[in-house]
N, C-alpha and C positions, 0 to 999 in steps of 0.2 A: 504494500500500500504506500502510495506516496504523496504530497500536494505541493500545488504548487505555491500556497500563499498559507507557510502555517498561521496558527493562532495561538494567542496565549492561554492556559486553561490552567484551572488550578483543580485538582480532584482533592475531597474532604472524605476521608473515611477508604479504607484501603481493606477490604473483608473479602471476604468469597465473592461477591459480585466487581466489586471497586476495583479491583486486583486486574483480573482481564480486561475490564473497560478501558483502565487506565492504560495497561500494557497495546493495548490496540491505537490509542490515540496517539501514542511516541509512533508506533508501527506506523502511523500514517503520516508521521513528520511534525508532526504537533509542538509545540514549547510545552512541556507538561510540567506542573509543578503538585509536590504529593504530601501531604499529610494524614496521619494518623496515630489516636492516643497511644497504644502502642507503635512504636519508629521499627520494630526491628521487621512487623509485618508491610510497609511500605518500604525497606530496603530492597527487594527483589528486582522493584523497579530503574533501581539504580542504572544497573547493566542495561537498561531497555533506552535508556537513555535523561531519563526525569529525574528533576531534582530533590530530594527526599528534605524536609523540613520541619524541625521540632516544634515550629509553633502553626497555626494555621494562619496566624495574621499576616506572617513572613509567606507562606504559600498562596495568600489570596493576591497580593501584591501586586504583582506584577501582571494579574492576571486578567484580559477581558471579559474571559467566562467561567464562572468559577460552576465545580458539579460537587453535589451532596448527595454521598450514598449511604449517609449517616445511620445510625440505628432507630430512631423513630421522633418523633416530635418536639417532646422535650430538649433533646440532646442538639436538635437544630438549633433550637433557639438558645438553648447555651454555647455552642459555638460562632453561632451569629453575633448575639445581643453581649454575651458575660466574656468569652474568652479573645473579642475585641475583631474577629472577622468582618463583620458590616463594617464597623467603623476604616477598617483597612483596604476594603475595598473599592479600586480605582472609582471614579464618580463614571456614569452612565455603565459601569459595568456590569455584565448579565448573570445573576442568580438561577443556575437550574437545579432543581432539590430533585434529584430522582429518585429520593428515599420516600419510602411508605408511610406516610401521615396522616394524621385526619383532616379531611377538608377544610373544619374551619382552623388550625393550625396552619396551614398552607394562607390562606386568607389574610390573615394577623401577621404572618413573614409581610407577604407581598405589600401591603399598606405599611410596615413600618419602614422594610427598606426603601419604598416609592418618596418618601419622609426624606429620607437619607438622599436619593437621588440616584438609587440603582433601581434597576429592573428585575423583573422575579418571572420565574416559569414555574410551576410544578408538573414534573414531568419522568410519576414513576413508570417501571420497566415491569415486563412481562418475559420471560422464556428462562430465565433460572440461567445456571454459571454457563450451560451448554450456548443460549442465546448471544450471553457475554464473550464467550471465547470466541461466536462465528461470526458477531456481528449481525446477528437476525432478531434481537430484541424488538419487540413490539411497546411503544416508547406512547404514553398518551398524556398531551401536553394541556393544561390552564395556563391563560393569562391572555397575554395582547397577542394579535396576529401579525403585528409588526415586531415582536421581542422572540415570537415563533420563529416568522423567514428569518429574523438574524440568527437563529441558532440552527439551521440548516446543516450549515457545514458540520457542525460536531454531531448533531443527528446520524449523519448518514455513513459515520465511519460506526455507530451502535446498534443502528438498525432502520427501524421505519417506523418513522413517528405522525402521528396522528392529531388535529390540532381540534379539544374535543369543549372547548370552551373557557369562560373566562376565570380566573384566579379560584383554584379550588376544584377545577372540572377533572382534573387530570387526575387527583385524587379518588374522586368520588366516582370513575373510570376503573380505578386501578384496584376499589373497595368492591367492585361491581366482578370483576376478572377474579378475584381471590375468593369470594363466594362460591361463585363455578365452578375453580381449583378445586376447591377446599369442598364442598358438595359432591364434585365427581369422582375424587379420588374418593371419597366413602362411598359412593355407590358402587364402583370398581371392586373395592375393595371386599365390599360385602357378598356383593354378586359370585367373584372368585371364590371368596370363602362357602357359600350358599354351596356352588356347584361342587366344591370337594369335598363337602360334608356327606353331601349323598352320594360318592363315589365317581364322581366323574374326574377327568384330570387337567387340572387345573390350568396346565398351559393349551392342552389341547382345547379347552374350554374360549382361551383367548384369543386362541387362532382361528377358532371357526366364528365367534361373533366379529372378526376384525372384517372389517369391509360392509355390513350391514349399518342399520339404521343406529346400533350400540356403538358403534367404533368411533372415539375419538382421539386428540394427541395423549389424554390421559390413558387411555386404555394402553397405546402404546409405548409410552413411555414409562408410566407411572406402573402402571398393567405388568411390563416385561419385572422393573424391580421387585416387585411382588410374585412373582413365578419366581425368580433367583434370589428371596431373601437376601436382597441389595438395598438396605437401608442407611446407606453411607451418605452425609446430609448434601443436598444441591439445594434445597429450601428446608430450614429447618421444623420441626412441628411447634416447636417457640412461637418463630416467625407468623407461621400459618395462623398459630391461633391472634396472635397480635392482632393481624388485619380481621380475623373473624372480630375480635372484639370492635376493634376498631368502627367497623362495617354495623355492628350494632349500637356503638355511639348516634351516628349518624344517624341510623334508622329511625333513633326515639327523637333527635333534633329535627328532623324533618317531619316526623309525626307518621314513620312507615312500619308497618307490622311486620315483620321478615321472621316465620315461626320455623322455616325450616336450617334459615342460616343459627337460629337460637340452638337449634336440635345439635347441630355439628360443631357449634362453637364447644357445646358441652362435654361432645365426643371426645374432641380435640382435649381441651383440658384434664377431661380424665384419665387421657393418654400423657401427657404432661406431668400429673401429678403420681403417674405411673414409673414416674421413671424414663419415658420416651422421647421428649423435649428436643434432647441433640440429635436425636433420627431425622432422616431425609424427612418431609411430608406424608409420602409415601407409607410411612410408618404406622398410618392409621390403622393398617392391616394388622398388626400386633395386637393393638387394642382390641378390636372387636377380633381378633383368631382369640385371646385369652378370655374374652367371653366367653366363648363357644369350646372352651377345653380345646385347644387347635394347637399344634406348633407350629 
């Protein structure tokens, strides 16, 4: 990958997802500049070409478009607002939070940095670390559709972004996507299990529904880790439940009844408090196999 007019970018949060993003953006000639609270997990990037930096205020600096793959809400707004990032931030420079928040957290960013005189996106991601490594992420953006085209360019070395409304849509886009996730893979999940309680076998089971009206990327993806007892995390059951709850914030702010995302939020956590937590997503299967006496 190459360009012909890099950009300056500064990446916040350097974790399972941030890692390949970031590694992709040097790949495509980028000025990258990298922080994260732990430094020893953003040195890899070093050799990739990017500048590793202990504080984030020294990494936003320089940067015209600064990206957050931060851990959730809160944590933005303490590295924005307390550990001095906003304030360091070139003036008209672009804020894109592609970490997972709640809508009106994304909101509250975008009006205080607009204060300040920077711009804001929210603009979390879809495809897990597999999307981040190929650059096939599905990217769904909040804010202005002039703050959108300018962030074009870094879009399209992550994938294909979407521009799905204004401050907070991108959010409540990305609460919408983790529902389904998070809904399907328990259906998957159960279904598999269903079928090999009663003797059938369980990959053969997901071969023959694949292509029919049942088959989806979950089936295949999520589907295969669960035939291989492959729960090695690419989205953690943490994470999942995070946005379940998340997704039910919003629900009751907006005044929306969502009794089925209730049901799996609950799933989710009781696998969590199981012990399951740092499993892939995927892991749901555990949960509901030790219901059912299953290994």
């Amino acid at each position: 990958m190459t360009t012909t007019s890099p950009l300056r970018i500064a990446v916040l949060g350097i974790g399972l997802m941030g890692l390949p993003m970031a590694r992709r953006l040097c790949e495509a000639g980028h000025q990258v500049h990298v922080w994260n609270r732990t430094r020893a997990k953003a040195e890899p990037l070093a050799s990739a070409g990017a500048q590793v930096h202990d504080a984030a205020a020294d990494a936003v600096r320089p940067a015209d478009f600064v990206i957050s793959l931060l851990e959730n809400g809160p944590v933005v707004h303490h590295v924005l607002f307390e550990l001095g990032a906003a304030q360091a931030m070139r003036k008209g420079a672009l804020f894109i939070d592609m970490a997972s928040i709640q809508p009106r957290e994304a909101r509250d960013h975008a009006a205080r940095l607009d204060e300040m005189g920077l711009a804001h996106l929210d603009a979390p991601v879809s495809g897990g670390t597999v999307g981040a490594e190929q650059g096939t992420l599905a990217i769904m953006a909040g804010g202005k559709a002039q703050d959108f085209a300018r962030a074009q360019p870094v879009f399209a070395v992550l994938g294909r972004a979407t521009h799905v409304g204004p401050h907070g849509a991108g959010q409540l886009a990305k609460l919408a996507n983790q529902m389904i996730v998070g809904i399907t893979i328990g259906a998957v999940a159960e279904a598999l299990l269903f079928a090999a309680k009663g003797g059938a076998d369980m990959a053969k089971v997901r071969e023959a529904i694949s292509g029919g009206f049942a088959d989806s990327r979950i089936l295949a993806l999520h589907g295969q880790r669960m035939v291989e007892r492959d729960f090695a995390p690419r989205g953690r059951m943490t994470v999942q439940l995070k946005d379940l709850d998340n997704a039910l914030i919003t629900a009751q702010e907006i005044g929306f009844d969502a009794p089925i995302t209730t049901l799996f939020d609950t799933l989710y956590r009781d696998g969590v408090e199981h012990g399951l937590g740092q499993l892939d997503h995927s892991g749901l299967f555990v949960e509901l196999a030790s219901r059912n006496a299953m290994q």
